[in-house]
matplotlib code that plots the C-alpha trace (Angstrom):
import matplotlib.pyplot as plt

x = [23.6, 24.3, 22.7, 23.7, 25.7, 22.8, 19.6, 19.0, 16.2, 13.0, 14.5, 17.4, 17.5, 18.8, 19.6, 18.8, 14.7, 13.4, 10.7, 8.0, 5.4, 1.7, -0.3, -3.5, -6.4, -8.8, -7.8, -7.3, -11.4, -12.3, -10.1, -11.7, -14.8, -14.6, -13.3, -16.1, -18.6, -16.7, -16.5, -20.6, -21.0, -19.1, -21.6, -24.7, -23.7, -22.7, -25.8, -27.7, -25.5, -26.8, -30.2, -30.1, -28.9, -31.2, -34.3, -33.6, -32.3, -35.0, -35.5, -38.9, -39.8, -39.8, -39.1, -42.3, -42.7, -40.5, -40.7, -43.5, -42.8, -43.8, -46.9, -48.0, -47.1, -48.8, -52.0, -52.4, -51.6, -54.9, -56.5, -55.9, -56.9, -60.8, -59.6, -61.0, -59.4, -60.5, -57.5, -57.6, -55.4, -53.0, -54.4, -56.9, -59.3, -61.1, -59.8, -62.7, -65.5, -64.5, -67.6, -67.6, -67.0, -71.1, -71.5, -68.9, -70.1, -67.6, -68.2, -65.4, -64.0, -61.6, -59.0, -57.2, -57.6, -58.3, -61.9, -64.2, -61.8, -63.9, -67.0, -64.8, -63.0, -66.6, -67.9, -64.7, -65.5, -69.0, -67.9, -66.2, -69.2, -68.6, -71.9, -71.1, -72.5, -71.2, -69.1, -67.8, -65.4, -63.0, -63.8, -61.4, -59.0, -58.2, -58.5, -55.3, -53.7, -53.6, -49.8, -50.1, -52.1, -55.0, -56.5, -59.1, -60.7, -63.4, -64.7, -62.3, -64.6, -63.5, -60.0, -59.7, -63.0, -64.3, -61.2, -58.8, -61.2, -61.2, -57.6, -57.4, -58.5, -55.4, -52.7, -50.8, -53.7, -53.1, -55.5, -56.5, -59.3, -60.9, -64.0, -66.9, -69.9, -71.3, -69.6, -69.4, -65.7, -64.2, -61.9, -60.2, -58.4, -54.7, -52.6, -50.6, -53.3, -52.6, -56.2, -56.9, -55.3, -55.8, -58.7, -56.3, -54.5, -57.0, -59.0, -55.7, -55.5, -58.7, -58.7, -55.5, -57.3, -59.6, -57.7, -55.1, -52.9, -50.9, -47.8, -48.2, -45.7, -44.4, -47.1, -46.7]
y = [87.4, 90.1, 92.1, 91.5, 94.8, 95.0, 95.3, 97.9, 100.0, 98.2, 94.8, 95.2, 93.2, 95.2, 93.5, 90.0, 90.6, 88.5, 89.8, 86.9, 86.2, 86.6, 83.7, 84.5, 83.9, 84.3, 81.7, 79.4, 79.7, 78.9, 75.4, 74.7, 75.3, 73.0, 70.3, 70.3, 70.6, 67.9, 65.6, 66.1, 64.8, 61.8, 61.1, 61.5, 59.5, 56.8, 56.8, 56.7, 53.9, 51.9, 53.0, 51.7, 48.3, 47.6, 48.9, 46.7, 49.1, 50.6, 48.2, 47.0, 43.3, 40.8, 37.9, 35.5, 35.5, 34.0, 30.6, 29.8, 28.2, 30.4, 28.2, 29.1, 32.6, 32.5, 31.2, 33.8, 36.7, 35.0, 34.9, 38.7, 39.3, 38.1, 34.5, 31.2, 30.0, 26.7, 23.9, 21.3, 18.2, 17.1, 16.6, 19.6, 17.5, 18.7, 16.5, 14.3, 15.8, 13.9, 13.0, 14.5, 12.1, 11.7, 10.1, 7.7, 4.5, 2.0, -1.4, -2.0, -5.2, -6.9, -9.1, -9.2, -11.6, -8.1, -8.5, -5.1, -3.3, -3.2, -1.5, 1.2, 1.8, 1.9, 4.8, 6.9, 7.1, 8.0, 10.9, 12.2, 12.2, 8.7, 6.3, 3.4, -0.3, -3.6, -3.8, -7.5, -9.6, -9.9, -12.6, -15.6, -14.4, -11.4, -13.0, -12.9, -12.1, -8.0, -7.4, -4.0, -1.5, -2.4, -2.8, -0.3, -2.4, -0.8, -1.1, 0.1, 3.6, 4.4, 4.5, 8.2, 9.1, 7.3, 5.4, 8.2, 10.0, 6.8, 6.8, 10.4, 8.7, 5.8, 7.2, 3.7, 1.6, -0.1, 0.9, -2.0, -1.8, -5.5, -6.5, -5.1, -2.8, 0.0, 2.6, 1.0, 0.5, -1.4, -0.9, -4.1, -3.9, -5.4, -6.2, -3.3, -1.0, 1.5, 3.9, 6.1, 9.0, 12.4, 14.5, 17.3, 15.3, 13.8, 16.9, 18.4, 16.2, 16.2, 19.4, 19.0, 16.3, 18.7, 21.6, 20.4, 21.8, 22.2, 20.7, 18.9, 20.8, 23.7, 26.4, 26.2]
z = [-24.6, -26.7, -29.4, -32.9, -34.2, -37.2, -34.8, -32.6, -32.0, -30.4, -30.4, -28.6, -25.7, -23.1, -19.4, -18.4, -19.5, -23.4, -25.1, -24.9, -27.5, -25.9, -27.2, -28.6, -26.7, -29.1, -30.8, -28.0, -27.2, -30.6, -30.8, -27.0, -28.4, -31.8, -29.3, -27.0, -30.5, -31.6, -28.6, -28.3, -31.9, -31.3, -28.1, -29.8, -33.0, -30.8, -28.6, -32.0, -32.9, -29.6, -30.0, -33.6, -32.4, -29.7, -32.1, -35.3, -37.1, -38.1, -40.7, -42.1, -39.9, -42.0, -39.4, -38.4, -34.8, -32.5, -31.9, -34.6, -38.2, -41.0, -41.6, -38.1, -38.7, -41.9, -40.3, -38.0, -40.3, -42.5, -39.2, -38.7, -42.6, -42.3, -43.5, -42.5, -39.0, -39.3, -39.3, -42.2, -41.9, -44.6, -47.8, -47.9, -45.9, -42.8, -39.6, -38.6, -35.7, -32.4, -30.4, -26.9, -24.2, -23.7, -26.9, -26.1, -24.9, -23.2, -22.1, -19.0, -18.8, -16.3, -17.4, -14.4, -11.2, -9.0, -8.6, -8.2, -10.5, -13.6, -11.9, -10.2, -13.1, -15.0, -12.1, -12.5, -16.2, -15.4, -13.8, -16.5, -18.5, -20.6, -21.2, -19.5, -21.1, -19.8, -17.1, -16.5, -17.3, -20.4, -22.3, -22.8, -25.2, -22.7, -19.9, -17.3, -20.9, -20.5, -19.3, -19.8, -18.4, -20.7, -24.0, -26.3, -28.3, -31.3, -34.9, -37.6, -37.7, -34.1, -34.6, -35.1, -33.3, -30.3, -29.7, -29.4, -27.2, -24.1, -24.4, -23.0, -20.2, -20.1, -22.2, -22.3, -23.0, -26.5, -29.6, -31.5, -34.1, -34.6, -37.0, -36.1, -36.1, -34.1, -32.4, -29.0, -27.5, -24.7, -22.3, -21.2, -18.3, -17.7, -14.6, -15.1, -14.5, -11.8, -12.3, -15.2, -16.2, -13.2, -14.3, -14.7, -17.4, -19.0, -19.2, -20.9, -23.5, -24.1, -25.0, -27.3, -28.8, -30.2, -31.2, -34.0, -35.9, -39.2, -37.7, -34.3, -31.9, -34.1, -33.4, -29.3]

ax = plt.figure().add_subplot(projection="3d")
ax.plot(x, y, z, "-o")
ax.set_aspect("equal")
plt.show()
């Protein structure tokens, strides 16, 4: 290549050798270092990112707690506060006292054509603390007339007290409130009647029995 007849001096290229431009190097560490400032940035805003995901946000919890209605949730916040814990029914009215199995007493009659079973079945409820009164026979209108597993028979008064508690004790027996007085129940027996309920059970739903609440099955 040859040199323009106008330049000379310094810039004319003389043999097969080009003057090169040296790159600055200064410059060349300060864009490396903005790159690696900038590429740390962009880490830590994403890992705040995650971290604000996982924690909510950050946001003030307004949510009731999982799984509970906001009755439920509700109830416990009063409980927290000082407030009465005490569970009313529907209606404002306190649910009625059930009497403990003690004050229960059960007359245990056998309307089947399995003879002995009324006085066993009468023991086993002994043992779980009921007072025991009759044991014999059901009269004629029950008589070989059970199909199912058996019949709680009691005044109108012990539907939703003494009733309720015996049939912890056969969860299929059949409620029936006749005209009567007194508090005594019975427990007729039917030919579908396999034993009472397993103390375990029983004991469990005794124990639900007692413990109600605003909505049955939304504050589990």
């Amino acid at each position: 290549m040859l040199t323009p007849p106008d330049m000379g001096g310094p810039y004319r290229i003389k043999g097969t050798k080009y003057p090169h431009m040296r790159r600055n190097r200064r410059r060349r560490k300060v864009l490396a270092l903005l790159g690696a400032v900038l590429a740390v940035a962009v880490v830590g805003w994403g890992t705040l990112q995650l971290v604000d995901t996982f924690a909510g946000g950050g946001d003030e919890d307004t949510t009731v707690q999982a799984g509970k209605p906001e009755d439920c949730a509700a109830r416990d916040t009063g409980a927290k506060s000082g407030e009465s814990k005490k569970p009313e029914s529907r209606g404002g009215k306190k649910p009625a006292r059930l009497p403990a199995p003690a004050r229960v007493e059960v007359n245990v009659l056998n309307a089947t054509a399995r003879t002995g079973l009324a006085q066993k079945t009468a023991d086993e409820l002994e043992k779980r603390g009921f007072k025991i009164g009759k044991v014999d026979n059901a009269p004629a209108e029950y008589d070989k007339k059970v199909r199912g597993p058996g019949v709680l028979l009691g005044a109108p008064g012990t539907v939703d007290g003494e009733l309720k508690v015996l049939g912890t004790q056969l969860a299929k027996a059949e409620p029936k409130a006749v005209e009567r007085k007194g508090a005594v129940v019975d427990l007729i027996i039917g030919d579908d009647f396999r034993g009472l309920t397993k103390p375990a059970e029983a004991k469990a739903a005794l124990k639900a029995l007692a413990t109600p609440v605003p909505r049955p099955g939304q504050c589990d």
